[in-house]
N, C-alpha and C positions, 0 to 999 in steps of 0.2 A: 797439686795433684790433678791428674787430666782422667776422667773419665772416658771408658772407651763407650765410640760411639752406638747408639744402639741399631741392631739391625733388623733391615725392612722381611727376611727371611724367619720363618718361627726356630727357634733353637730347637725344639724337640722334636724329632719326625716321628710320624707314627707309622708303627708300621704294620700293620693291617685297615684299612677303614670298615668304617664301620657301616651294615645292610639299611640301607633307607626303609624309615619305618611308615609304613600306608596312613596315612589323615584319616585322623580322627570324624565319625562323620559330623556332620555341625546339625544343632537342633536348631527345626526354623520354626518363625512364628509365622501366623498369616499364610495368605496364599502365595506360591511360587510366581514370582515376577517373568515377564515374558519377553518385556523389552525395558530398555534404560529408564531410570528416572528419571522425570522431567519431560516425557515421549508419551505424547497425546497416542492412544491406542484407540481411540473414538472418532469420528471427523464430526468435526461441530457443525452448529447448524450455519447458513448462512448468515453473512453478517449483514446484507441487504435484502432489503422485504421483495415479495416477490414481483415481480413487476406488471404495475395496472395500466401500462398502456400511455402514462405519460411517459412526457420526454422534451427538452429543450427546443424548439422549433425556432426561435429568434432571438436574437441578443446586441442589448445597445449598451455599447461602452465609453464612456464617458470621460475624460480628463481633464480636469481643471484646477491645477496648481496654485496658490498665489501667485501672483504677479508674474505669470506666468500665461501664455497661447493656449485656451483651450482649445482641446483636441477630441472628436469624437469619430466608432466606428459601429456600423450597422451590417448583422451580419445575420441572414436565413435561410435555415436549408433546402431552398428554393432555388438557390444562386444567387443570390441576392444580395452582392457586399456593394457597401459604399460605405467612405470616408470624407469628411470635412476636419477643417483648420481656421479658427478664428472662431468670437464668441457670435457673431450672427448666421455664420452656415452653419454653425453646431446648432444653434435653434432650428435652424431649418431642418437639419437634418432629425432634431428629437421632431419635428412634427410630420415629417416624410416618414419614419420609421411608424409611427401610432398610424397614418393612414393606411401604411401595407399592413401590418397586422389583419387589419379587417377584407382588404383583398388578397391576400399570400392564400394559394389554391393551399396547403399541406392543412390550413387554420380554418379554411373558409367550411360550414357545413356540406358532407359530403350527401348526395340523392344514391338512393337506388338501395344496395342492400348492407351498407353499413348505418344507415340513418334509423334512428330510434325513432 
């Protein structure tokens, strides 16, 4: 025996539909939400303090691998880059970089009306 196939159409048509009926209102809890969950509605406070006036003025970069060419770079915001290669101008150059610290004009004590 073969069943007939079933169909994708409803078998009984209606024939009036029926007047859509108005939603129910919903009882809420809480206060009425304004924007999405999960949606900062505040701006937080910064995430860095506020700034005292430091700031990075020189920096010596260093590389030395094992068995491997050390490599070093000197750099201030003065203008001030130089690079060496090999373990004796690297020394040289970690004691050329300690020397300008103490004459780099951005480091060196200012006269007149920022001096405490």
């Amino acid at each position: 025996m073969s069943r007939p196939a079933p169909s994708k159409s409803p078998t009984a048509a209606t024939q009036v539909p029926a007047a859509a009926q108005p939603a129910r209102p919903q009882t809420m809890v809480g206060a009425p939400k304004g924007v999405a969950e999960g949606v900062l509605s505040a701006l937080r406070p910064e995430p860095r303090p506020a700034d005292d006036g430091r700031r990075i003025v020189a920096m010596l970069h260093i590389s030395a691998p094992r068995d491997a060419i050390p490599t070093a770079t000197s750099r201030c915001d003065c203008g001030r880059h130089r690079s060496a290669v090999g373990k004796r101008r690297v020394l040289a150059l970690i004691t050329d970089h300690e020397a300008h610290r103490t004459a780099c004009p951005l480091r060196a004590p200012q006269e007149g009306r920022h001096a405490s």
